[in-house]
C-alpha positions, 0 to 999 in steps of 0.5 A, spaced: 500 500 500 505 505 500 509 503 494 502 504 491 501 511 494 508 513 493 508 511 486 501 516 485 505 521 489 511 521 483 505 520 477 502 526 480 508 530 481 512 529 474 504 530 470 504 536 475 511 539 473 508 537 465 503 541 466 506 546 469 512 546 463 506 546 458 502 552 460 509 556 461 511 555 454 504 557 452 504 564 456 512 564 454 514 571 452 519 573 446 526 571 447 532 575 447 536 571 443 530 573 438 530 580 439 537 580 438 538 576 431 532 581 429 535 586 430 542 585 428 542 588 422 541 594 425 547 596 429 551 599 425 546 604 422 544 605 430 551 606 432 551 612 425 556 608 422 552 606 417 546 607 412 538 604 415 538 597 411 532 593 408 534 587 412 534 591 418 526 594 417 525 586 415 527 584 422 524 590 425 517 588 422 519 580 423 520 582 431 513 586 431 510 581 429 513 575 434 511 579 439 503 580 439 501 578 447 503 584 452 508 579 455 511 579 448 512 587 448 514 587 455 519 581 454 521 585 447 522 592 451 527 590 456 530 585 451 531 592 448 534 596 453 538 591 456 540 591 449 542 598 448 547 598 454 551 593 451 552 597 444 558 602 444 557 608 441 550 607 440 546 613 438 540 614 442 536 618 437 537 614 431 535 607 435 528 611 437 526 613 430 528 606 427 520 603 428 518 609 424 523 609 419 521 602 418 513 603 417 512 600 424 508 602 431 511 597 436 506 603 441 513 604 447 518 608 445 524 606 444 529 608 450 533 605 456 528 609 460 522 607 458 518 602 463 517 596 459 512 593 466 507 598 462 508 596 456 502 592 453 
C-alpha cells in the first residue's frame, strides 16, 4: 500500500511539473536571443556608422510581429534596453526613430528609460 501511494505521489508530481512546463511555454514571452538576431542588422546604422538597411526594417517588422501578447512587448522592451547598454557608441536618437523609419508602431518608445512593466 505505500509503494502504491508513493508511486501516485511521483505520477502526480512529474504530470504536475508537465503541466506546469506546458502552460509556461504557452504564456512564454519573446526571447532575447530573438530580439537580438532581429535586430542585428541594425547596429551599425544605430551606432551612425552606417546607412538604415532593408534587412534591418525586415527584422524590425519580423520582431513586431513575434511579439503580439503584452508579455511579448514587455519581454521585447527590456530585451531592448538591456540591449542598448551593451552597444558602444550607440546613438540614442537614431535607435528611437528606427520603428518609424521602418513603417512600424511597436506603441513604447524606444529608450533605456522607458518602463517596459507598462508596456502592453
Amino acid at each position: 500500500m505505500a509503494r502504491s501511494t508513493a508511486s501516485m505521489a511521483v505520477v502526480f508530481m512529474v504530470s504536475f511539473l508537465l503541466v506546469s512546463c506546458f502552460l509556461r511555454e504557452a504564456s512564454a514571452a519573446i526571447s532575447c536571443g530573438t530580439v537580438v538576431s532581429s535586430l542585428a542588422q541594425c547596429i551599425s546604422y544605430i551606432r551612425g556608422l552606417g546607412p538604415l538597411t532593408l534587412a534591418c526594417c525586415s527584422g524590425v517588422k519580423s520582431l513586431n510581429s513575434q511579439a503580439q501578447t503584452t508579455p511579448d512587448r514587455q519581454a521585447a522592451c527590456a530585451c531592448l534596453k538591456s540591449l542598448a547598454g551593451q552597444i558602444p557608441g550607440l546613438k540614442p536618437a537614431l535607435a528611437a526613430g528606427v520603428p518609424g523609419k521602418c513603417g512600424v508602431s511597436v506603441g513604447y518608445a524606444i529608450s533605456t528609460s522607458t518602463d517596459c512593466t507598462k508596456v502592453h
